[in-house]
C-alpha positions as CSV (number, residue, x, y, z in Angstrom):
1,X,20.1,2.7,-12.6
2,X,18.0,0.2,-14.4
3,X,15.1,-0.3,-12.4
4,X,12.1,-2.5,-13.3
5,X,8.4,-1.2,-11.9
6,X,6.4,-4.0,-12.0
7,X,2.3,-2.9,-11.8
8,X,1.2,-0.2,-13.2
9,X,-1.7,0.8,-11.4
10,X,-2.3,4.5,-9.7
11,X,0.8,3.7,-7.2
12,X,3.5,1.8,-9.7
13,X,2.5,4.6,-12.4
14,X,3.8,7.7,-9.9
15,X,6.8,5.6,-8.5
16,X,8.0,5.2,-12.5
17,X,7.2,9.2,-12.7
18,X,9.8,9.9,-10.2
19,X,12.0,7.4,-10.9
20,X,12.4,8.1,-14.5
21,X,12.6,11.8,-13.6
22,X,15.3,11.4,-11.3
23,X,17.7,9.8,-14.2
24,X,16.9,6.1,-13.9
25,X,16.3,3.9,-17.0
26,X,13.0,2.2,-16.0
27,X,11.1,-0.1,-17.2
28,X,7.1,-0.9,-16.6
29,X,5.3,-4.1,-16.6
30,X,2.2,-3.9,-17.3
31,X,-1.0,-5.5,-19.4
32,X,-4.0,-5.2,-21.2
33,X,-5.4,-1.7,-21.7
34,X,-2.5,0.1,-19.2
35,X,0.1,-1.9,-21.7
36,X,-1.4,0.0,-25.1
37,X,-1.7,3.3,-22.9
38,X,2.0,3.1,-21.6
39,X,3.2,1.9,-25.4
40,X,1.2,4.7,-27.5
41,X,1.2,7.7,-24.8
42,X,3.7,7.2,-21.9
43,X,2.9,7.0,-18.5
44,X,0.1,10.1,-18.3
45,X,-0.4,11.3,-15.0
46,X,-2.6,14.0,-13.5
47,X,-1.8,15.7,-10.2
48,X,-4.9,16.2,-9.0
49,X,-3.5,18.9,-6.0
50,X,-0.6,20.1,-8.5
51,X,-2.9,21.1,-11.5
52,X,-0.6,20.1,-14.2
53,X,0.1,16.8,-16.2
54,X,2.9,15.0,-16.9
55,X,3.7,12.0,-20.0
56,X,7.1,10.2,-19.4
57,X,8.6,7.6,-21.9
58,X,9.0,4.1,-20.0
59,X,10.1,1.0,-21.4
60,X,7.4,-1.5,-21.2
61,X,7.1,-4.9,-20.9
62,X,4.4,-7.3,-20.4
63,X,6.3,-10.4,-18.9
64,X,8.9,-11.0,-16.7
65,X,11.7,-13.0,-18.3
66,X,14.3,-15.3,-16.0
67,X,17.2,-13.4,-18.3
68,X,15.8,-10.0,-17.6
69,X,18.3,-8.1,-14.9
70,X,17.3,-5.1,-13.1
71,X,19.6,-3.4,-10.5
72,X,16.3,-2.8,-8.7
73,X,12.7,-4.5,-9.0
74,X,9.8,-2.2,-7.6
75,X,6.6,-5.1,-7.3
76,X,4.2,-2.3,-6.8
77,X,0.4,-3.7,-6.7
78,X,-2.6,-4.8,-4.3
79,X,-1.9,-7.4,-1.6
80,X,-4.7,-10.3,-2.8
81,X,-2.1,-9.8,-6.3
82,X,1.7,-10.6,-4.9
83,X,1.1,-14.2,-4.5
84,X,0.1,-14.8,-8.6
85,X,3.6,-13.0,-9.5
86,X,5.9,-14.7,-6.5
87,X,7.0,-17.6,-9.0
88,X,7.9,-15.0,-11.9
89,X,9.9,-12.7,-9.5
90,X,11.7,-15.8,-7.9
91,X,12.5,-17.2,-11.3
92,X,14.4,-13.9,-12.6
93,X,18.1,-13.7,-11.7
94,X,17.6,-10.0,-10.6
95,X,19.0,-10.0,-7.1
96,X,17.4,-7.1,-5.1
97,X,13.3,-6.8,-4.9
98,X,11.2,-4.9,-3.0
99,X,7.4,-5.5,-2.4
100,X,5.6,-2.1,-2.2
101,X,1.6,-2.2,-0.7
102,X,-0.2,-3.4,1.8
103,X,0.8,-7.3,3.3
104,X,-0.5,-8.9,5.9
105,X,2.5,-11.9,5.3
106,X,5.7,-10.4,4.0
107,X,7.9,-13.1,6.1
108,X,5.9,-15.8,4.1
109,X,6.5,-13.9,0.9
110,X,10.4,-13.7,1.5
111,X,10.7,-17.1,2.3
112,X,9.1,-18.0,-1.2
113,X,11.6,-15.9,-3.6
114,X,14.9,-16.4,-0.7
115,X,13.9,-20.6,-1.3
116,X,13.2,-20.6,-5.5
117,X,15.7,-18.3,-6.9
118,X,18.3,-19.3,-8.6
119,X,20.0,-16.4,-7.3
120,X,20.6,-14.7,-3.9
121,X,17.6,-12.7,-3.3
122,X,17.9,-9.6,-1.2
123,X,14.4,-8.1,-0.4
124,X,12.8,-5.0,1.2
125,X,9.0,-4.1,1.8
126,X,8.0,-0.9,1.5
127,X,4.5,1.4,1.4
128,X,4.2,4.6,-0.5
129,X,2.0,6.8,1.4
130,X,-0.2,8.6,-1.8
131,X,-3.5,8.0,-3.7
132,X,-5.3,8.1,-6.7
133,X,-7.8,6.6,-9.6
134,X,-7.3,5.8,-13.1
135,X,-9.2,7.1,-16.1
136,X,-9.0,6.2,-19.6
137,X,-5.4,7.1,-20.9
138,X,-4.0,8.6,-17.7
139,X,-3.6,8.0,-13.7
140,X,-5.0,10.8,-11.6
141,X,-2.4,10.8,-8.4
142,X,-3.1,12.7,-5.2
143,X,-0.2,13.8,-2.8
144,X,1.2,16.0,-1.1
145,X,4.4,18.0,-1.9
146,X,6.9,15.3,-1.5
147,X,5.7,11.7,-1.3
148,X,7.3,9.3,1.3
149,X,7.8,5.3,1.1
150,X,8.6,3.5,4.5
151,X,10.6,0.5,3.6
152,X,12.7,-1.9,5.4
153,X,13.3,-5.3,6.0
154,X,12.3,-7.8,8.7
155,X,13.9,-6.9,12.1
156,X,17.0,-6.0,10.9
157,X,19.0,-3.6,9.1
158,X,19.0,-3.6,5.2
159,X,23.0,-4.0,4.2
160,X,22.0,-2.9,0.8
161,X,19.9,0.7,1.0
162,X,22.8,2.7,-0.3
163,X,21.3,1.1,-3.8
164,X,17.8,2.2,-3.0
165,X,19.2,5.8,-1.6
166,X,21.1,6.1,-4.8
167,X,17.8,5.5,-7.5
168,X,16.4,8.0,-5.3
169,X,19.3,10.8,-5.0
170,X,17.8,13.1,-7.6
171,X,13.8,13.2,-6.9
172,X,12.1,14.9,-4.3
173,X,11.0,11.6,-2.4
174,X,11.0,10.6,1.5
175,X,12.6,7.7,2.3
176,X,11.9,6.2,6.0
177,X,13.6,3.2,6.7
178,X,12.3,0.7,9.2
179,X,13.3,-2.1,10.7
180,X,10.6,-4.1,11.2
181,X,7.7,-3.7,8.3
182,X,6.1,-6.9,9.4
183,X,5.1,-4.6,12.4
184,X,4.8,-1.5,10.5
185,X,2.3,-2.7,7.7
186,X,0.4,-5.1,10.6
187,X,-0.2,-1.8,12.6
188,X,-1.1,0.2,9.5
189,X,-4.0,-2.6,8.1
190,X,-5.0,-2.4,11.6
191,X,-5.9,1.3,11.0
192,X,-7.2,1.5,7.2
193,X,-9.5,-0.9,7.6
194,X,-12.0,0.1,10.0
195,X,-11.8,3.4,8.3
196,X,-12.7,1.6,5.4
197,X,-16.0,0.2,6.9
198,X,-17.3,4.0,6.9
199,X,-18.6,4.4,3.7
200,X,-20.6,1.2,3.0
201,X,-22.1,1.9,6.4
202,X,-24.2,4.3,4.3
203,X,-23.5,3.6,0.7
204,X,-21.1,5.8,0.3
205,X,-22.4,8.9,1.9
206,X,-19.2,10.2,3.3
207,X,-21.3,13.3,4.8
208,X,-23.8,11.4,5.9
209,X,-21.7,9.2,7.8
210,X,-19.8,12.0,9.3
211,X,-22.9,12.4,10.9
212,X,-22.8,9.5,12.3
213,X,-21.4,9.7,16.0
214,X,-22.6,6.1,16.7
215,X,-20.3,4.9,13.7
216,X,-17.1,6.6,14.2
217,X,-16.8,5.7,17.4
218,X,-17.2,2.2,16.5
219,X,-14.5,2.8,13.9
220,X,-12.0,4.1,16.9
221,X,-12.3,1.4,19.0
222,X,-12.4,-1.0,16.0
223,X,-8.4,0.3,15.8
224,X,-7.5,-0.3,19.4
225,X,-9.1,-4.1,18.9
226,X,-6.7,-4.1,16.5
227,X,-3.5,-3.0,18.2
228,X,-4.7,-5.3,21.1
229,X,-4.6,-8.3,18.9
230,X,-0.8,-7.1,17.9
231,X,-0.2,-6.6,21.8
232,X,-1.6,-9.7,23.0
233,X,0.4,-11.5,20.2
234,X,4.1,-9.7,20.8
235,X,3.7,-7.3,18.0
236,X,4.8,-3.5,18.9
237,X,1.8,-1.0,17.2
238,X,4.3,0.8,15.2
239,X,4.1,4.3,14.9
240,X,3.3,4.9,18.4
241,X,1.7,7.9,17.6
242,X,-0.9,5.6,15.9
243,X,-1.3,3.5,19.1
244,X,-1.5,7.1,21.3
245,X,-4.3,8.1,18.5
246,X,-7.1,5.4,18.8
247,X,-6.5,4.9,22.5
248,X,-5.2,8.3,24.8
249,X,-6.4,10.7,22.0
250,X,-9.9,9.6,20.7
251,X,-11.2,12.7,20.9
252,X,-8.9,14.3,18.5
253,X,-9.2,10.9,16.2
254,X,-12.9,11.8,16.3
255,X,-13.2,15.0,15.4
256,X,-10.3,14.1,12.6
257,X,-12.5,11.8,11.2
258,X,-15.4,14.2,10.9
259,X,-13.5,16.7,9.2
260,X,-12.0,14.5,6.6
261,X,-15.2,12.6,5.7
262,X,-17.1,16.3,5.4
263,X,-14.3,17.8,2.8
264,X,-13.3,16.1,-0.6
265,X,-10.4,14.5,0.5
266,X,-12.4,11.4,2.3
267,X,-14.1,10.6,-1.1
268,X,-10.6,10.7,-2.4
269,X,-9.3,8.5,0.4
270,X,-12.1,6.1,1.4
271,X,-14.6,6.7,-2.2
272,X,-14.9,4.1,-4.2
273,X,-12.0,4.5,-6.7
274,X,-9.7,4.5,-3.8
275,X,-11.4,1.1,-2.4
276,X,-10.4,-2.2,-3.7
277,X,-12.9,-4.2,-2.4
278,X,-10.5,-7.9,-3.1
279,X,-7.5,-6.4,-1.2
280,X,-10.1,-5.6,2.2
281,X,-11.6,-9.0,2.2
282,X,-7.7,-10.1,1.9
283,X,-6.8,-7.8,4.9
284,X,-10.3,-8.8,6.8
285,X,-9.0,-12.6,6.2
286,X,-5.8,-11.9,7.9
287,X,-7.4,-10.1,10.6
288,X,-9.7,-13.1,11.4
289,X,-6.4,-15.4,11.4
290,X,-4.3,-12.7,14.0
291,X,-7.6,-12.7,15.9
292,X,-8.1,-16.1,16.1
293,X,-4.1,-17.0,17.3
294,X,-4.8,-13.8,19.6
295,X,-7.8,-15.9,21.4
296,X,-9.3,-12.2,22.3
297,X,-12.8,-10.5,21.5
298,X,-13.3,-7.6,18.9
299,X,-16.9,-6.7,19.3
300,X,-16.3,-3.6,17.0
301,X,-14.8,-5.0,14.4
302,X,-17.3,-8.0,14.2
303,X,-20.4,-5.1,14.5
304,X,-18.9,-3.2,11.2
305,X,-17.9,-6.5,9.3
306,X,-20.7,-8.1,9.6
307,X,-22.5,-5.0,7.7
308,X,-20.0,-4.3,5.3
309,X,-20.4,-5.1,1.5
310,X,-16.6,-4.8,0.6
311,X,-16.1,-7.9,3.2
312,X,-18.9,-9.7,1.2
313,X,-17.0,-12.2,-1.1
């Protein structure tokens, strides 16, 4: 298939890794420095938990032409970052899009390319659940064996995932299909970003703040203010094991928390080459609008916002 990854960041790069190693033709957007890397070297990654490197030859492109068709169109980049490309993406007469990353407003988003294109536009949401940094001339990636993307559309039924299923057929990739992502990716910035209020809390001391008891339970009941704001606005928390987590099982979320920001993996996960700093004032925004409609109080979120730097802009 001939399938256009547009961003090349940490989580575009490893999505055009498996893509092009399962047999697709793909092609990467990309600009500036990551454009002269992609063009001299390939897309370099490093899997940090695999121990080995990988350098795949990618087409790459650094504009989005109305002319240029793609069987599939992977926007793959931060949430603050979808709005600049929307009039790009609407304008190309490739049919069948899907928006990958955190979004607070993926029903707004929709509405934009499904109203400007000049062709029928069919799109999906999706989130790939793995990590990462970049360096200079390569992506380091961290994952487990077998990354997974949940991806669906907006309450209903995508008539067209036999196209995503087949760019997908040869790779060893989880695909979870949902029906509603507005829910799903609601629930999940509900989650991330309290967690993502830990290490400002004590400039980025990840042990240090495991120590913290005072903090991480702030943290868990910062996520159940969160699912209430869903609730009380007819949302469904979604996974309900999420919703079960931060309010039958703190305990276990507690001691979770502990262990992850006492081992390397929380610097990997909530250091500050995972943060973007833009995209959690975005979130925080959206937060303060589902809040507002919601017409309920938070006084855990507003404790940890109101000391955290990344909300600062």
């Amino acid at each position: 298939m001939k399938i256009l990854v547009y961003g090349a960041g940490v989580l575009g790069s490893y999505l055009a890794h498996v893509l092009v190693r399962g047999g697709n033709n793909v092609t990467m957007l990309a600009r500036g420095a990551r454009l002269d890397e992609l063009q001299k070297h390939g897309n370099v990654i490093r899997h940090y938990f695999q121990f080995r490197t990988t350098a795949d030859k990618v087409n790459v492109i650094s504009e989005l032409q109305p002319e240029d068709i793609y069987d599939l169109v992977f926007v793959v980049m931060k949430y603050p970052d979808f709005h600049s490309v929307l009039p790009a993406l609407a304008a190309n007469h490739s049919s069948r899009v899907v928006l990958v990353g955190n979004n607070a407003n993926p029903a707004e988003m929709m509405d934009y390319l499904q109203a400007n294109s000049p062709v029928q536009k069919q799109v999906a949401f999706g989130f790939q659940v793995s990590a990462g940094w970049r360096e200079p001339g390569r992506m380091f990636t961290v994952r487990g064996p077998q990354v997974q993307m949940t991806i669906g559309g907006l309450g209903e039924d995508l008539p067209w995932r036999t196209v995503i299923d087949q760019a997908f057929v040869n790779t060893k990739y989880k695909l979870v299909y949902h029906q509603n992502m507005d829910e799903w990716l609601k629930s999940h910035f509900m989650m991330i970003l309290p967690l993502n209020f830990i290490a400002p809390a004590h400039n980025g001391d990840l042990r240090k703040a495991a120590k913290d008891n005072k903090l991480l339970h702030q943290v868990i009941a910062a996520v159940d203010e969160g699912h209430q704001v869903l609730e009380k606005l007819g949302y469904t928390v979604t996974p309900a094991s999420q919703l079960k987590l931060a309010r039958k099982q703190r305990k276990m979320f507690y001691i979770m928390l502990k262990i992850m920001l006492s081992t390397p993996v929380g610097k990997i996960l909530l250091g500050d080459k995972a943060v973007s700093a833009d995209e959690m004032f975005a979130l925080y925004q959206a937060f303060i609008d589902l809040k507002s409609r919601a017409g309920i109080p938070t006084p855990n979120w507003d404790t940890l916002g109101i000391h955290s730097p990344l909300l600062q802009s």
